[in-house]
C-alpha positions as CSV (number, residue, x, y, z in Angstrom):
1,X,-28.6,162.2,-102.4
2,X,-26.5,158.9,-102.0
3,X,-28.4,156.1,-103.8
4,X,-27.9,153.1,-101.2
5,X,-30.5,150.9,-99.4
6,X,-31.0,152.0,-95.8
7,X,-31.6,149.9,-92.4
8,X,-33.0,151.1,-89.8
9,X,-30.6,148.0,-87.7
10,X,-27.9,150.3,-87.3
11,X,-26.6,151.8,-83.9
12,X,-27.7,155.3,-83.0
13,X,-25.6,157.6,-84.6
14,X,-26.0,160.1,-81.8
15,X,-24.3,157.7,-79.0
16,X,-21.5,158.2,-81.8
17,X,-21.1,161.6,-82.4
18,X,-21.0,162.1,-78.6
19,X,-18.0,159.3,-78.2
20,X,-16.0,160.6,-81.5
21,X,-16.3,164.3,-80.9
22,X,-15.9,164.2,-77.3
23,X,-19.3,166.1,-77.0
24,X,-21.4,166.6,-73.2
25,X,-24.6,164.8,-74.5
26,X,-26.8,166.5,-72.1
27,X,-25.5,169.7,-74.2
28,X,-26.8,168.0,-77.6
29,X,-29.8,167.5,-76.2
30,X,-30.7,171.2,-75.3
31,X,-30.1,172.0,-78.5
32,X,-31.7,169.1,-80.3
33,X,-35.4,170.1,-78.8
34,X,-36.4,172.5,-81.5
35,X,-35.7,169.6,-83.7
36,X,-37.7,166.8,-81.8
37,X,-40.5,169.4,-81.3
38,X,-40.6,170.5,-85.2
39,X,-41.8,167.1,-86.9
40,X,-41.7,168.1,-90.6
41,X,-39.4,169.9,-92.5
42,X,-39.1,170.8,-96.4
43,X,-36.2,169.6,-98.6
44,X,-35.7,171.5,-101.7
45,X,-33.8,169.9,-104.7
46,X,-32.9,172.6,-106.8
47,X,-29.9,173.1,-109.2
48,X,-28.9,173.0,-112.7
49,X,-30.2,169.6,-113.3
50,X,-33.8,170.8,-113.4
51,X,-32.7,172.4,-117.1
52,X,-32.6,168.6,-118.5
53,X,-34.7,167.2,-115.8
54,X,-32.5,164.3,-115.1
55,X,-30.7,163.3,-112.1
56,X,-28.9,165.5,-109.8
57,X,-25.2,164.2,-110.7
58,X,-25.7,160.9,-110.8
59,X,-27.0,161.1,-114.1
60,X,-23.3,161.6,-115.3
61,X,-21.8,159.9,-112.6
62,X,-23.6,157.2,-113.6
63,X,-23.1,157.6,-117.3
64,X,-26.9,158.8,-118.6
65,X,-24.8,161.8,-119.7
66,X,-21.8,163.3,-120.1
67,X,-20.3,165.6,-117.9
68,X,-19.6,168.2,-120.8
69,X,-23.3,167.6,-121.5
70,X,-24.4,167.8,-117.6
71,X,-22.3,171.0,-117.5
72,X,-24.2,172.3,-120.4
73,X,-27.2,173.1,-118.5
74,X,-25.8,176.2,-116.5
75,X,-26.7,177.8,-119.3
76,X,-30.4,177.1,-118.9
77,X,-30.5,177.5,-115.4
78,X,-32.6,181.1,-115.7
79,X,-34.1,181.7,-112.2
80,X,-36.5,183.6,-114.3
81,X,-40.3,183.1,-112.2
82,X,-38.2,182.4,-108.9
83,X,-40.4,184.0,-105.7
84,X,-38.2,182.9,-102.3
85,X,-41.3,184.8,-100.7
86,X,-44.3,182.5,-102.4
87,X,-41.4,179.5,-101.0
88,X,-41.3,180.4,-97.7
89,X,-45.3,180.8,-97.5
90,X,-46.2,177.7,-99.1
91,X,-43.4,176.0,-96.7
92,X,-45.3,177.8,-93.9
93,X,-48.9,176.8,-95.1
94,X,-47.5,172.9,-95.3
95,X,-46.6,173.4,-91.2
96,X,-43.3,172.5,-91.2
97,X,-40.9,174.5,-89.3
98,X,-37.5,173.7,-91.1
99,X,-36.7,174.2,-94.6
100,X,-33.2,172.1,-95.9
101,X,-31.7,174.0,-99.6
102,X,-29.4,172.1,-101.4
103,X,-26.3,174.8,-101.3
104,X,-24.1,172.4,-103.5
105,X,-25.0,169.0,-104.9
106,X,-22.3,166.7,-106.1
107,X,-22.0,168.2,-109.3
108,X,-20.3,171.2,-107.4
109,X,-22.3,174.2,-108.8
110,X,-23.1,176.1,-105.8
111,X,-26.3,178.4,-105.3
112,X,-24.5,180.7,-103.8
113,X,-21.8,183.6,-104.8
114,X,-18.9,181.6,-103.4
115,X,-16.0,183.6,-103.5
116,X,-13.6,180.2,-104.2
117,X,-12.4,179.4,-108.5
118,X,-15.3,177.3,-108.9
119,X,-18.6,177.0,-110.6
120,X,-21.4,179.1,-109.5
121,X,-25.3,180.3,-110.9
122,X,-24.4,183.5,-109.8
123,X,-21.1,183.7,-112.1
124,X,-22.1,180.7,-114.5
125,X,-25.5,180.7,-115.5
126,X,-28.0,183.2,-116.7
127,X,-29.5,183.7,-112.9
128,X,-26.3,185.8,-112.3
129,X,-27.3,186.1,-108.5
130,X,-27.2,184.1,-105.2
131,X,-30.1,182.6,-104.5
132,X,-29.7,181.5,-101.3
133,X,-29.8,185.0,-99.8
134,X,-33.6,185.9,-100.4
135,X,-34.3,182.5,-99.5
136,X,-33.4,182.2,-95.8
137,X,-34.7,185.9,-95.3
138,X,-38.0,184.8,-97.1
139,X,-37.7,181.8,-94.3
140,X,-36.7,184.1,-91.7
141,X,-39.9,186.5,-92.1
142,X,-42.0,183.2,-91.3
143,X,-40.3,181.9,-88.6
144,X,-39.0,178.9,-90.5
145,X,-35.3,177.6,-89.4
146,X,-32.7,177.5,-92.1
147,X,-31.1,174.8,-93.4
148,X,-28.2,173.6,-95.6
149,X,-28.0,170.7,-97.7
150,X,-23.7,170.5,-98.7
151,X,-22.5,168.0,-100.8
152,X,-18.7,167.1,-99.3
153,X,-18.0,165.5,-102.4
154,X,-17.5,167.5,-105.5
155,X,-17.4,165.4,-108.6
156,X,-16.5,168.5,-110.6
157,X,-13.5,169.9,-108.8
158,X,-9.9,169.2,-110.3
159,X,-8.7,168.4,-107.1
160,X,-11.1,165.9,-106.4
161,X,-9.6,161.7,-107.0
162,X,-12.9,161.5,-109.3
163,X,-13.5,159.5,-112.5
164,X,-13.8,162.4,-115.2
165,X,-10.8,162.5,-116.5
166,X,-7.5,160.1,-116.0
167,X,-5.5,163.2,-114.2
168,X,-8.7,163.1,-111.5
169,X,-8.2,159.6,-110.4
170,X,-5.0,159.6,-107.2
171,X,-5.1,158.3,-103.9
172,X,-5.5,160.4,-100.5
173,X,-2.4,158.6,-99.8
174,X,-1.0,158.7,-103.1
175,X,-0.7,162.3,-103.3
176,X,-1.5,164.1,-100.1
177,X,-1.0,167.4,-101.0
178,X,-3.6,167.5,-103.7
179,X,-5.6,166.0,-101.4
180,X,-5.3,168.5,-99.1
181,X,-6.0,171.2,-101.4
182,X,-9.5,170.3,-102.3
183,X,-9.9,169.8,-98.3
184,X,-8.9,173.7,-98.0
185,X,-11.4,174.5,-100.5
186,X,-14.4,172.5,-99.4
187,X,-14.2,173.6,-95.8
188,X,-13.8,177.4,-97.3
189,X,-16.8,176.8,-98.5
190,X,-17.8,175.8,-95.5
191,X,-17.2,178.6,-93.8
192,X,-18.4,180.8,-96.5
193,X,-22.4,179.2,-96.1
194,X,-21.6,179.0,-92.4
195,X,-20.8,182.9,-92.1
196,X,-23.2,184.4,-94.4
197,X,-26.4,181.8,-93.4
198,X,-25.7,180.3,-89.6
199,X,-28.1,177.0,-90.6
200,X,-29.7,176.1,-87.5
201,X,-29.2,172.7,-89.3
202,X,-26.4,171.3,-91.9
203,X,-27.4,168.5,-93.5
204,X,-24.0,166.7,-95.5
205,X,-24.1,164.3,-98.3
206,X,-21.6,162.2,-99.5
207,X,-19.0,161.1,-96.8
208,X,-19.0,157.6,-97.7
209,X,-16.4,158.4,-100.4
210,X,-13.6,159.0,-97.5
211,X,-13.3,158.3,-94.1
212,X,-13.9,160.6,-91.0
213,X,-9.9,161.2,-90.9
214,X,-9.6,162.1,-94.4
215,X,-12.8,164.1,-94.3
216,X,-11.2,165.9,-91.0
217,X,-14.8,165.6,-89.8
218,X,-14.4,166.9,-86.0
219,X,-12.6,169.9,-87.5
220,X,-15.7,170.8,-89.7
221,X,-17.8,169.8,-87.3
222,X,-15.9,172.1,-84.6
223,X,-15.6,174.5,-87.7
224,X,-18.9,174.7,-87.8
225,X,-20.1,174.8,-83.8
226,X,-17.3,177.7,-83.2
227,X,-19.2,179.9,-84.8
228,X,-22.9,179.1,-84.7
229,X,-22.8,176.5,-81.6
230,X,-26.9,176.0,-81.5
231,X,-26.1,174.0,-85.2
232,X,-27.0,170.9,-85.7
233,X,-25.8,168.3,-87.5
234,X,-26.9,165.3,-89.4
235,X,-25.4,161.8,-89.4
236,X,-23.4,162.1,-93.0
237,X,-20.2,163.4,-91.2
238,X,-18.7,159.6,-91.2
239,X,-20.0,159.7,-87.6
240,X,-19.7,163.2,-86.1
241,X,-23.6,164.3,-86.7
242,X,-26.4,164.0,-84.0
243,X,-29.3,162.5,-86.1
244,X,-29.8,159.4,-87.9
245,X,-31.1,160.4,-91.7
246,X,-32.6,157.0,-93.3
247,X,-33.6,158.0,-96.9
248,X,-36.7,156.7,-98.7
249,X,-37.2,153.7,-96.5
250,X,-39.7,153.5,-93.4
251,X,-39.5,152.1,-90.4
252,X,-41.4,149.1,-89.3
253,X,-40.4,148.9,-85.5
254,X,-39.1,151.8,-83.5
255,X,-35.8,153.1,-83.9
256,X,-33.7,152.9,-80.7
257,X,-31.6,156.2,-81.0
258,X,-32.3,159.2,-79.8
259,X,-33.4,162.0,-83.0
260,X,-33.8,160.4,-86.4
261,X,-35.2,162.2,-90.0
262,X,-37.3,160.1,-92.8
263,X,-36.4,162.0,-96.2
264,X,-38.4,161.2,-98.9
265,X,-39.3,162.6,-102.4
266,X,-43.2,163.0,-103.3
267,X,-42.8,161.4,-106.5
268,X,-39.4,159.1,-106.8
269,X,-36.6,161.5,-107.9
270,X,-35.7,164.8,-105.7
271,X,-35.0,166.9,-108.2
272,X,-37.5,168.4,-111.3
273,X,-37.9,165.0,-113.2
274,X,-41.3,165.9,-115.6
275,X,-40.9,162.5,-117.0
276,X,-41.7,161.1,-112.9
277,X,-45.4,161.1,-112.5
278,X,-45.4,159.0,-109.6
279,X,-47.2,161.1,-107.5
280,X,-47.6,160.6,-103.8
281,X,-51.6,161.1,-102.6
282,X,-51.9,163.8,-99.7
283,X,-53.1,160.7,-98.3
284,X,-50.3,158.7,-98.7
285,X,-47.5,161.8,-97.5
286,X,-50.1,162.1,-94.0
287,X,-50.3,158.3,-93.7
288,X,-46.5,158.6,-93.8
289,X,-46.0,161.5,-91.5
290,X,-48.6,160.4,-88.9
291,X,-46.3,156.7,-89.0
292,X,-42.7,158.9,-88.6
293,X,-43.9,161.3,-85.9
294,X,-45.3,158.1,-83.9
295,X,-42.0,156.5,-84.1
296,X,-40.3,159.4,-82.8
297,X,-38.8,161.1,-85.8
298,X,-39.3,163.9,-88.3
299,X,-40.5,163.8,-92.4
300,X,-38.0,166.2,-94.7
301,X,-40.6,166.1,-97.3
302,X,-38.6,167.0,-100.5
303,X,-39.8,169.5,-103.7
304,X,-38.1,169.8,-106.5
305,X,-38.3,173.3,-108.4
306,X,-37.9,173.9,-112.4
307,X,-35.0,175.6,-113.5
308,X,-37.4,179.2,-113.8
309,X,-38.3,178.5,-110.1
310,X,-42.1,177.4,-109.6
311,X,-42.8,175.0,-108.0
312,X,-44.6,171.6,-110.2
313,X,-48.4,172.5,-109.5
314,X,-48.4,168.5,-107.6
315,X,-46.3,169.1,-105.0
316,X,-47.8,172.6,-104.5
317,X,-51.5,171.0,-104.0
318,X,-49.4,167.8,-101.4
319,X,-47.9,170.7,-99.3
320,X,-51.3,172.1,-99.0
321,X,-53.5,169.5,-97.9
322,X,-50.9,168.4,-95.6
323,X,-51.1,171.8,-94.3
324,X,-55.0,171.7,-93.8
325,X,-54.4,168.4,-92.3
326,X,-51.7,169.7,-89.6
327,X,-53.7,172.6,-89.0
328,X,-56.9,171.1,-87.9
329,X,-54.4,167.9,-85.7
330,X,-51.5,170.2,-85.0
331,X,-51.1,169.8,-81.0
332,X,-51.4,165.4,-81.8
333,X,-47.9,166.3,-83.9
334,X,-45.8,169.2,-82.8
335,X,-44.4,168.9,-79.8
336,X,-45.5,165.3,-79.2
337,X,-43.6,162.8,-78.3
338,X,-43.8,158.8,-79.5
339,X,-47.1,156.8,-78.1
340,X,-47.9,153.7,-77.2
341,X,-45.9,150.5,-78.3
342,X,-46.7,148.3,-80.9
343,X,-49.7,145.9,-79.7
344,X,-51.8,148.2,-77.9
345,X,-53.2,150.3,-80.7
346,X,-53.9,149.2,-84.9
347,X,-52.1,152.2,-85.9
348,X,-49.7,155.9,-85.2
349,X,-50.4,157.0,-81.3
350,X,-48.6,160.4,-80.0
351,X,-48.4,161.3,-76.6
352,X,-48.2,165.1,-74.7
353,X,-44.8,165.6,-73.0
354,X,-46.7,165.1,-69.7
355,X,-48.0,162.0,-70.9
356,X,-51.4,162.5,-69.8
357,X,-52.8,162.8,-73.6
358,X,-53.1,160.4,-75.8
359,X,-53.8,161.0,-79.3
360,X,-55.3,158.2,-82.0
361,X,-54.3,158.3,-85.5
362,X,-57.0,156.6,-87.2
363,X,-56.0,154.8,-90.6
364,X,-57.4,155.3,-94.0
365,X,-61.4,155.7,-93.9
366,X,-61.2,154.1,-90.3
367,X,-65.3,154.7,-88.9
368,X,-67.0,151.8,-86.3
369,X,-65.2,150.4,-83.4
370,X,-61.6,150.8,-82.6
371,X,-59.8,148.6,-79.9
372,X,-56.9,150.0,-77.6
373,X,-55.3,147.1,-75.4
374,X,-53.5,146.8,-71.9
375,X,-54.4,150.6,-71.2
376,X,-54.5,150.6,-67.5
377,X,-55.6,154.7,-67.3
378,X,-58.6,155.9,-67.2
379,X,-60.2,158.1,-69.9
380,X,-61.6,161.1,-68.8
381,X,-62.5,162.3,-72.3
382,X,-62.6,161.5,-75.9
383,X,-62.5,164.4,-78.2
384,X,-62.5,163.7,-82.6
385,X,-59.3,166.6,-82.7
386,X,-60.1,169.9,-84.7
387,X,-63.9,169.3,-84.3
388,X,-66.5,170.0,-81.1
389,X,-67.5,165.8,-80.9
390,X,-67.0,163.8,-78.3
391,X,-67.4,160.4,-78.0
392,X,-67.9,157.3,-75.3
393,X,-66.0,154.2,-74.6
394,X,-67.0,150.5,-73.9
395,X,-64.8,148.6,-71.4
396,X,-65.0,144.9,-72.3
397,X,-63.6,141.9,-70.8
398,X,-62.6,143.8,-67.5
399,X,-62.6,141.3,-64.6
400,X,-62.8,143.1,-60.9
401,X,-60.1,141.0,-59.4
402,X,-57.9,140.5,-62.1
403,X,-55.1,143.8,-62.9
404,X,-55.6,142.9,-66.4
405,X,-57.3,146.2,-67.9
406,X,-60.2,145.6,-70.0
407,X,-60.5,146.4,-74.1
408,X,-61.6,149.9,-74.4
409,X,-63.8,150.3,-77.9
410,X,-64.8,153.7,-79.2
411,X,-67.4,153.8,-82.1
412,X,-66.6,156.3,-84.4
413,X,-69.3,157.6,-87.0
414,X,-69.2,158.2,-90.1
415,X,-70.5,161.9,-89.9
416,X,-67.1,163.2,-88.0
417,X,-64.6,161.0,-90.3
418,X,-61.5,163.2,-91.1
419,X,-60.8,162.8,-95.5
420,X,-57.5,162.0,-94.8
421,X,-56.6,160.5,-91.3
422,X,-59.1,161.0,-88.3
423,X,-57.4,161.9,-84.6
424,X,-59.1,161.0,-81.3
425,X,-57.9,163.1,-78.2
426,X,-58.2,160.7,-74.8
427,X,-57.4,162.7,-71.8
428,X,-56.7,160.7,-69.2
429,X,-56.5,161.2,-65.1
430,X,-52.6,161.3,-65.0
431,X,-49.5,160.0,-67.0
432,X,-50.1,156.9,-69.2
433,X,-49.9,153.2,-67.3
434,X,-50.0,150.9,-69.7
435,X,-50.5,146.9,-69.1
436,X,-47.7,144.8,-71.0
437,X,-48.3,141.5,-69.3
438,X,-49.4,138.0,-70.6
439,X,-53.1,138.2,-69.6
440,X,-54.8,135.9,-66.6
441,X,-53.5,136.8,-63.6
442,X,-50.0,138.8,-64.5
């Protein structure tokens, strides 16, 4: 992962994909509807820097280590307890419906048998097999989309203007040829995930090193789309992606393009750090989650595995209670689409595609009266989601002659309080109207 600060103030990166790669963006969006409807999706962190538990090549990037000593680790990287099957299940219990693999991180070791003179687990570490294989068929058996973390950089490769050695550091322009080497052998790569996996989704890393040109980034995007043209791409292809991939930071006001994705670790490192206890509460991950998918984006909710392959035991119990959660509120999140604007509702709202629904995400240990403001529609029901209760509204402050809806309160005991977030259902008699006046007589 790029370590940078992220704002959400940035232009949609979807408005540019369609202008650089000269694509129909009616087309993007038929293809981009799995991915609005899917909501959550797993990241999984896993290479040879779980031997160590350090960080994923920024730790000699950054100096922590050496790269001789970062290299070292291939020979710890065993595989040993690794179950793609127990994976895919527990990425199916958490109700997600996408699962991202890191294929190659920077440090260029890929998970895969690539068939290019460069490092491997399956030539160079004790694993001595692919591992991405068994993976996306464990995925495929539980009807979870693949997808394909690549790093574009490679700070490992000889052709690469890196920093490890004095012969690595050139310029593009400096020496064109080598440059163009390493771009044959990255995009081989390329092809070689592309051919044996078809990701419904590639998610790149890295192309802040080099520009779009020098990345040739609408010839791996077209690369990519020749062959599997229902791929999607994320925004790390200096501009030729169609989603917007902030990392780590939340939003606090809507973001105006079209599909974006919140990554984030559940403790503060992506990969196997046993040092990093900073667990995130199932609390906190569905407080999180209910705040993405009412801003209109997804959660890539990241694991990192030990070099053997299981899975730490605190992420195992997050991505269950998550999936209890999403089980008992799942037709509030998949599918949905964002809900009301800020101001009308003290916390997340979805909406149904029709608009006729309107679901309530009730923060923390939220019991009493809520308040919903300026909604004009009537409520025909209110149902406490994944439980046979139904409760009444109070309409205060409604004046007969004024257009000016009234405040609706709905008490909410104690007895059907959810122990992590509580979701009303109001059905309503037709699409949402919603008041956004200044009161009196507007």
């Amino acid at each position: 992962m790029k370590r940078y600060t992220f704002s959400l103030l940035v232009f949609g990166i979807t408005i540019s994909a369609f202008s650089q790669a000269n694509v129909n963006p009616d087309s993007i969006r038929g293809k981009m509807q799995w991915f609005a409807d899917a909501k959550l999706g797993i990241f999984i962190h896993w290479g040879i820097y779980s031997v160590n538990g350090i960080d994923e090549s920024w730790s000699f990037h950054n100096k922590k280590i050496s790269h001789a000593d970062y290299m070292k680790q291939l020979n710890g990287f065993t595989a040993s307890r690794y179950n793609p099957e127990e994976w895919a299940a527990l990425i199916k219990e958490s109700g997600a419906r996408y699962a991202v693999m890191t294929t190659k991180h920077h440090d260029g070791v890929a998970l895969w048998a690539t068939r290019q003179n460069h490092f491997s687990v399956a030539k160079n570490s004790p694993a001595r097999r692919d591992v991405l294989t068994t993976f996306y068929k464990a995925l495929d058996k539980q009807g979870i989309k693949r997808g394909a973390y690549f790093s574009l950089i490679d700070w490992s490769h000889s052709d690469y203007p890196g920093f490890l050695k004095d012969s690595n550091h050139y310029t593009v322009a400096g020496d064109p040829q080598r440059w163009q080497r390493f771009r044959k052998f990255f995009q081989a790569q390329i092809n070689e995930v592309n051919t044996a996996f078809q990701p419904a989704l590639w998610w790149f890393d890295g192309d802040w090193e080099h520009s779009a040109a020098e990345w040739e980034s609408a010839s791996v995007r077209n690369q990519i789309l020749q062959q599997n043209p229902s791929a999607i791409i994320n925004g790390r292809l200096q501009g030729y992606g169609d989603y917007e991939t902030p990392e780590q930071n939340f939003p606090v006001s809507r973001p105006k393009y079209n599909w974006w994705e919140l990554c984030m670790t559940i403790n503060n490192n992506w990969g196997y750090q046993p040092q990093d206890t900073a667990w995130k509460t199932p609390f906190e991950i569905i407080t999180i989650f209910a705040d993405v998918v009412s801003n209109g984006g997804n959660l890539l909710l990241d694991i990192g595995p030990k070099a053997d392959g299981t899975i730490p035991p605190q992420e195992v119990q997050v991505l269950k209670e998550l999936g209890k959660w999403n089980k008992k509120h799942e037709e509030a999140i998949f599918g949905s689409v964002p809900g009301l604007p800020q101001g009308h509702f003290y916390g997340p709202t979805t909406l149904s595609k029709d608009s006729g629904t309107l679901y309530l995400f009730l923060p923390g240990a939220t019991t009493g009266d809520i308040m919903i403001k300026g909604l004009s529609s009537k409520i025909n029901d209110i149902q406490v989601l994944g439980t046979q209760q139904h409760l009444q509204q109070k309409i205060v402050g409604k004046i007969s002659w004024s257009p000016v809806p009234g405040l609706v309160f709905i008490n909410v005991p104690q007895a059907v309080k959810d122990p992590y977030m509580t979701v009303l259902k109001l059905t309503l008699d037709g699409p949402v109207k919603l008041y956004r006046g200044q009161g009196g007589l507007n």
